[in-house]
DSSP file (Angstrom, degrees, kcal/mol; ACC not computed):
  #  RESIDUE AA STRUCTURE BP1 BP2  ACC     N-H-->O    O-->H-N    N-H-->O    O-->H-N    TCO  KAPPA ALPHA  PHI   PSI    X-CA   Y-CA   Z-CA
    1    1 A X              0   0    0      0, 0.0     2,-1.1     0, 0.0     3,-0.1   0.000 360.0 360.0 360.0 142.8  -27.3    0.0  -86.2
    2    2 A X     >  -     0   0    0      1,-0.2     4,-1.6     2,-0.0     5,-0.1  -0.893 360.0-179.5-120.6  79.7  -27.8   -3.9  -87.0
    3    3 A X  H  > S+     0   0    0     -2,-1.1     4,-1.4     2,-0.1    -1,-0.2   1.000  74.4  46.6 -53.0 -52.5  -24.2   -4.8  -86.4
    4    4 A X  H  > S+     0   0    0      1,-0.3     4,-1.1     2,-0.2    -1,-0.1   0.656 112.3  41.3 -91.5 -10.1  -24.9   -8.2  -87.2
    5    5 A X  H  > S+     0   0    0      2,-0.1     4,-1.8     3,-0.1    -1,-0.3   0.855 116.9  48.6 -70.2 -45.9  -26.8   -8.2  -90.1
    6    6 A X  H  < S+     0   0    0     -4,-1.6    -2,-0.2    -3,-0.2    -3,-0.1   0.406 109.9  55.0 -91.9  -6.6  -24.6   -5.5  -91.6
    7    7 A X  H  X S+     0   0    0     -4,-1.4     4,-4.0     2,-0.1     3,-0.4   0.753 119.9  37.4 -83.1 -66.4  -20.9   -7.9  -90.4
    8    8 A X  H >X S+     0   0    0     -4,-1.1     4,-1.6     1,-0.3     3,-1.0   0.859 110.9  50.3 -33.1 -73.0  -22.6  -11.0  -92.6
    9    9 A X  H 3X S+     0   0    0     -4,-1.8     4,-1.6     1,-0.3     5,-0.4   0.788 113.1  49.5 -64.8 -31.3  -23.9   -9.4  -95.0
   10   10 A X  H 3>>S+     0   0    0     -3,-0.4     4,-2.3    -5,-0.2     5,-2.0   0.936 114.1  47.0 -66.7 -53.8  -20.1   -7.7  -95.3
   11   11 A X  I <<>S+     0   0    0     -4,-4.0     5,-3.6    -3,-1.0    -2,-0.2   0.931 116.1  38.6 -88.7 -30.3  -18.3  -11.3  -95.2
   12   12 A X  I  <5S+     0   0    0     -4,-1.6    -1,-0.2     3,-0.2    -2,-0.2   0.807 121.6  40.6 -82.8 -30.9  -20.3  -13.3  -97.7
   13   13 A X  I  <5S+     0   0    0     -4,-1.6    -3,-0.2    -5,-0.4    -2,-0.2   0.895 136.0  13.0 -98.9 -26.4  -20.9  -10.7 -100.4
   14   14 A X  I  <5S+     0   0    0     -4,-2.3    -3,-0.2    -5,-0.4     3,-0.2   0.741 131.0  22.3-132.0 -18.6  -17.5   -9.3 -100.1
   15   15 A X  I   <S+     0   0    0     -5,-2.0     2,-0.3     1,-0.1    -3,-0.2   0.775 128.0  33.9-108.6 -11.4  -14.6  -11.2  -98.2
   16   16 A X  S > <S+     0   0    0     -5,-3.6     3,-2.1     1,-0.1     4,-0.4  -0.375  74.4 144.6-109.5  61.0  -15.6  -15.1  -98.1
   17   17 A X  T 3  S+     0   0    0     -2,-0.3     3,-0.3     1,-0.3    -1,-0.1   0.829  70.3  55.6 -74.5 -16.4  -17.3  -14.6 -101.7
   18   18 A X  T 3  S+     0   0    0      1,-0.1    -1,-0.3    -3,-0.1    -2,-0.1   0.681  79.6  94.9 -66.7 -28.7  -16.0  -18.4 -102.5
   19   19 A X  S <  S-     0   0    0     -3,-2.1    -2,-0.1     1,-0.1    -1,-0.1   0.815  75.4-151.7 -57.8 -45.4  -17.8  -19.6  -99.5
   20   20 A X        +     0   0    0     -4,-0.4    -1,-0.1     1,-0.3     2,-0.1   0.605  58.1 129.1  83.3  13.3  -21.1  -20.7 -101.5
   21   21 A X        -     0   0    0     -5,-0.4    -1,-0.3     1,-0.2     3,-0.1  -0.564  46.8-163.8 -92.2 144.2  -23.0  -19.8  -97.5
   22   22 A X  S    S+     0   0    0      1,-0.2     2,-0.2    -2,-0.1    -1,-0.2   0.591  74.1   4.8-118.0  -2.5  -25.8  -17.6  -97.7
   23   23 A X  S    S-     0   0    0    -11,-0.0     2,-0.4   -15,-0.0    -1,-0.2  -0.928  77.4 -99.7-158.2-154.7  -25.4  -17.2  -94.3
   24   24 A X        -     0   0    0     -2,-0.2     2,-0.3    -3,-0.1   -16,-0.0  -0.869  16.5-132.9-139.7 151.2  -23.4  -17.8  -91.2
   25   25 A X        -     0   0    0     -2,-0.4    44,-0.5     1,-0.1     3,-0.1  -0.699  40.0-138.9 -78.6 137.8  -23.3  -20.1  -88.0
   26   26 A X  S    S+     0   0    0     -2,-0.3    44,-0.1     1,-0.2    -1,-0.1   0.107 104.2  36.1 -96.1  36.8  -22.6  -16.9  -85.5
   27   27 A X  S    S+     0   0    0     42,-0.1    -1,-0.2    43,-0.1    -2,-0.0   0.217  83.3 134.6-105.3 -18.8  -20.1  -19.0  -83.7
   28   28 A X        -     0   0    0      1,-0.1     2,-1.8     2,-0.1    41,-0.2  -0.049  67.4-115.6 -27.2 114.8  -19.0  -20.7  -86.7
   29   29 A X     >  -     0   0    0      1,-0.2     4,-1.2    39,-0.1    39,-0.3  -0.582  31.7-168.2 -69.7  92.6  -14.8  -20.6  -86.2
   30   30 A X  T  4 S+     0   0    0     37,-2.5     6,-1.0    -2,-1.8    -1,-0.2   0.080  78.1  42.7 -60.1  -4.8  -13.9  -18.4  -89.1
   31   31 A X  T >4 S+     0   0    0      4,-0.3     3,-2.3    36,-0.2    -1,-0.2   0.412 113.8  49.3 -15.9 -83.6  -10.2  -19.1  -89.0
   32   32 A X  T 34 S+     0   0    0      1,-0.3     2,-1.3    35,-0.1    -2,-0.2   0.770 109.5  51.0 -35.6 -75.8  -10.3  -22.6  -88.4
   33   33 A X  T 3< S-     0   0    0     -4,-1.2    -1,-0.3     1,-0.2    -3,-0.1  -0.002 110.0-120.4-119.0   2.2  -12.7  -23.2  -91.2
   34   34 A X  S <  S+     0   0    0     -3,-2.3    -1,-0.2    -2,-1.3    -3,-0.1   0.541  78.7 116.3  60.1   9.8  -10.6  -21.3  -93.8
   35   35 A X  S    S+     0   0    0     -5,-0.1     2,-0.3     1,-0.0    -4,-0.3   0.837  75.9  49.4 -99.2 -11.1  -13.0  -18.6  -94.8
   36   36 A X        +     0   0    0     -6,-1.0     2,-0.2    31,-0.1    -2,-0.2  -0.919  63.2 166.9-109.1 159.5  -10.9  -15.9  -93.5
   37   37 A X     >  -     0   0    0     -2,-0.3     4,-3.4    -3,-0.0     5,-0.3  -0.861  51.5 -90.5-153.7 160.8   -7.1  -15.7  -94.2
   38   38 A X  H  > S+     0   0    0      1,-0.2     4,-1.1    -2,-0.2     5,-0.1   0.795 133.1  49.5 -61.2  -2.9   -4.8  -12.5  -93.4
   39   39 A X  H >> S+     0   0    0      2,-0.2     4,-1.2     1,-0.1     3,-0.7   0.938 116.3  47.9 -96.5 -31.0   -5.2  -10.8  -96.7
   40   40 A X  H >> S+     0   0    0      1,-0.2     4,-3.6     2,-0.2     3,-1.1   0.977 111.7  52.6 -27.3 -69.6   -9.3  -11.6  -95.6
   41   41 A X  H 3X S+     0   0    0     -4,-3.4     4,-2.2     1,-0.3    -1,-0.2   0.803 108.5  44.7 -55.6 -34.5   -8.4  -10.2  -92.4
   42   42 A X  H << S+     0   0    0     -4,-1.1     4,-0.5    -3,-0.7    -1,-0.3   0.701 115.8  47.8 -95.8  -5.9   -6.9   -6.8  -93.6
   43   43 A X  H <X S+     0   0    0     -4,-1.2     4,-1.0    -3,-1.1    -2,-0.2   0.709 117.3  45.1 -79.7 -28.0   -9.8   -6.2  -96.2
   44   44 A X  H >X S+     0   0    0     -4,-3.6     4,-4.7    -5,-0.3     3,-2.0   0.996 105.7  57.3 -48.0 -76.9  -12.0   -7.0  -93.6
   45   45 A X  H 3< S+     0   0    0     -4,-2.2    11,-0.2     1,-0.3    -2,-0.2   0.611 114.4  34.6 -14.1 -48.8  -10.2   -5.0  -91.5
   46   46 A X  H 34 S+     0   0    0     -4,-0.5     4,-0.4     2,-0.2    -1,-0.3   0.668 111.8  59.9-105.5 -14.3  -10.6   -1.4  -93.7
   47   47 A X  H XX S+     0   0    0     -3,-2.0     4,-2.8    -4,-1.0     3,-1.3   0.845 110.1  44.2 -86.4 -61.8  -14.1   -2.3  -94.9
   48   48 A X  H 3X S+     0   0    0     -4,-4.7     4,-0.7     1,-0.3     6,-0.4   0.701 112.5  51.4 -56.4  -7.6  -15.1   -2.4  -90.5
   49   49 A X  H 34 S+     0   0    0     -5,-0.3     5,-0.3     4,-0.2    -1,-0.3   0.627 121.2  32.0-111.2 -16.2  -13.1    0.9  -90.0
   50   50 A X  H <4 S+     0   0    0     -3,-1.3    -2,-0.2    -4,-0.4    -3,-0.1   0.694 121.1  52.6-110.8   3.1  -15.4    2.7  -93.2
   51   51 A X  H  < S+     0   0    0     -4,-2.8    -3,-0.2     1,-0.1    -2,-0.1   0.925 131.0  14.9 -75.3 -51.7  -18.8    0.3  -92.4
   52   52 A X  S  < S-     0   0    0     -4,-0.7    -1,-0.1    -5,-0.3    -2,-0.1  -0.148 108.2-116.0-132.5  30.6  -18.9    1.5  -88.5
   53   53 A X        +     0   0    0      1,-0.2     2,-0.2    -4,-0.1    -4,-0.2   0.685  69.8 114.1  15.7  70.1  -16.4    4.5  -88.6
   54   54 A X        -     0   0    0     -6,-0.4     2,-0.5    -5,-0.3    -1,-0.2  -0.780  59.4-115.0 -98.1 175.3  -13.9    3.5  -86.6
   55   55 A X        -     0   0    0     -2,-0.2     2,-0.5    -3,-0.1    -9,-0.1  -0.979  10.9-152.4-144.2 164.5  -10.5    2.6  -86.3
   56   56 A X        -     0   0    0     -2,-0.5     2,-0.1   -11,-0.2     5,-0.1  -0.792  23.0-133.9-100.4 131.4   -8.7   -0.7  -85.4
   57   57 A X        -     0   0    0     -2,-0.5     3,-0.3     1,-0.1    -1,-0.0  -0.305  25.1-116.6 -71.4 179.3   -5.0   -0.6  -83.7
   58   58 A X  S >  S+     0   0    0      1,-0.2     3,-0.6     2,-0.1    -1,-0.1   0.772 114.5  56.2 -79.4 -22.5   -2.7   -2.5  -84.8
   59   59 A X  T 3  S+     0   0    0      1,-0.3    -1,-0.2     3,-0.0    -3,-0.0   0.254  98.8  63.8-139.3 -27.1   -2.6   -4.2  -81.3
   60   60 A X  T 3   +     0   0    0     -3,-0.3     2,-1.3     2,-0.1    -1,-0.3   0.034  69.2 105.0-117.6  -2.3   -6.0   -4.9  -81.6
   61   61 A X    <   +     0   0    0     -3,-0.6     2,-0.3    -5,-0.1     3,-0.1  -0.864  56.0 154.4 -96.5  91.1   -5.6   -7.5  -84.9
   62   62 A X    >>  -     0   0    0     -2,-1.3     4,-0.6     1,-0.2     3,-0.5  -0.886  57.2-126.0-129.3 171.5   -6.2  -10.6  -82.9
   63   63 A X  H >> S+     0   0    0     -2,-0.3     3,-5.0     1,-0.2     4,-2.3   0.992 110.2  57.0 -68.3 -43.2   -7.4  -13.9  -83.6
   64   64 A X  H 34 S+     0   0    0      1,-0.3    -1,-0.2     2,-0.2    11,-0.2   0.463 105.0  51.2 -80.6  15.6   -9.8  -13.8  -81.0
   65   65 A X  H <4 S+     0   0    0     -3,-0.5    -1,-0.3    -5,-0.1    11,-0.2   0.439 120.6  34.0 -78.0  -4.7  -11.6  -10.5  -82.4
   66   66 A X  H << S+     0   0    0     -3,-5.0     6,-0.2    -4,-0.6   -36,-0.2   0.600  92.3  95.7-136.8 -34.0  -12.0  -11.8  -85.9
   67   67 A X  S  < S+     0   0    0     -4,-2.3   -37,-2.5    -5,-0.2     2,-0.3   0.673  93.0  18.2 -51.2 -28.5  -12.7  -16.0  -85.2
   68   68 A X  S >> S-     0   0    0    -39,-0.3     4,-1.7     1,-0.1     3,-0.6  -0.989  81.0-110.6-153.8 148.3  -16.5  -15.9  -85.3
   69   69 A X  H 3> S+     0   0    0    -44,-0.5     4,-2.6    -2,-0.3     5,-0.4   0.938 122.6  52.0 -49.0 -43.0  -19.2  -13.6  -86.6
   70   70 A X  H 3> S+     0   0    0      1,-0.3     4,-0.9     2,-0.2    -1,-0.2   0.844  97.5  57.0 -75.0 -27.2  -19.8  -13.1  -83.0
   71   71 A X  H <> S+     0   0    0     -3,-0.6     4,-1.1     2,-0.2    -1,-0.3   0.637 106.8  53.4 -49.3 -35.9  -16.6  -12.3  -81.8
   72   72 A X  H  X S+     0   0    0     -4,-1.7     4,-1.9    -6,-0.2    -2,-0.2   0.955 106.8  49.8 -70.8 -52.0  -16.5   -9.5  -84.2
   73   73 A X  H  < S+     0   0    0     -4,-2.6    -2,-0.2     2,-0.2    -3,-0.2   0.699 113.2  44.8 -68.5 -18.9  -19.7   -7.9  -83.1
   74   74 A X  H >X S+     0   0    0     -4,-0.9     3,-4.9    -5,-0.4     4,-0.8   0.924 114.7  49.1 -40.7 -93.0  -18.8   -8.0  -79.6
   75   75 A X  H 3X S+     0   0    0     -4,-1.1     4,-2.7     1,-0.3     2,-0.7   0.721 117.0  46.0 -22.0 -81.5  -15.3   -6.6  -80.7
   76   76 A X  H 3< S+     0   0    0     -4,-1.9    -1,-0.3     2,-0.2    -2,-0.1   0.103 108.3  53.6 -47.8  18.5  -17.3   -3.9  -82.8
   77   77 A X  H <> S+     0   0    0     -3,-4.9     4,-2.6    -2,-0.7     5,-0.2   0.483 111.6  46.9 -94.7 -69.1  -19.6   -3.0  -80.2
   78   78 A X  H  < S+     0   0    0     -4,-0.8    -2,-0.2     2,-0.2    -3,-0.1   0.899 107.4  50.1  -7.3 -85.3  -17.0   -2.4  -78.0
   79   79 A X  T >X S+     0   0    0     -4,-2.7     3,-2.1    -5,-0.3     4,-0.5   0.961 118.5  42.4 -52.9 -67.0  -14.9   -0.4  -80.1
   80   80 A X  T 34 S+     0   0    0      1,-0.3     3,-0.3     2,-0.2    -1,-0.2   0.778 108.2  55.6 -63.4 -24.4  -18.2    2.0  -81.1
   81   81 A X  T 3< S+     0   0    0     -4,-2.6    -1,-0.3     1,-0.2    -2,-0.2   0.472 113.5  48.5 -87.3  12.3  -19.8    2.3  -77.4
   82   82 A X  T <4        0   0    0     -3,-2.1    -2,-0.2    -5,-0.2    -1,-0.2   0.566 360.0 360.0-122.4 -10.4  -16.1    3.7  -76.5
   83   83 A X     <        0   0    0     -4,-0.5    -2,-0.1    -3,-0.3    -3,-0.1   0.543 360.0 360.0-115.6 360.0  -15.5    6.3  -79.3
């Protein structure tokens, strides 16, 4: 599995679709920078629990899983090597 090909490709084509990127700095602050927002974050959110079959807690909704493409693929690496 190509987490990080298959997390881009996930946030430009279907939650930062405004963005005008075709692709992404993988440290790029994603929060700061406005392309994610909480209703971003919870579409995100159900599109990663049916892309990588998992699920997120609630507990687990933090900035610092979601701030940069690379923070997520960590976060989602994590989460899959545990289930």
């Amino acid at each position: 599995m190509h987490i990080h090909g298959t997390l881009e490709k996930l946030l430009l084509s279907e939650i930062a679709t405004d963005s005008g990127k075709e692709s992404l700095d993988p440290d790029e602050d994603l929060l700061e920078h406005g392309m994610l927002d909480s209703m971003a974050i919870m579409k995100l959110i159900v599109r990663l629990e049916e892309t990588f079959s998992m699920t997120i807690q609630d507990e687990e909704i933090i900035p610092e899983n979601f701030q940069s493409l690379n923070s997520m693929v960590r976060f989602i690496e994590d989460k899959t090597k545990k289930q």
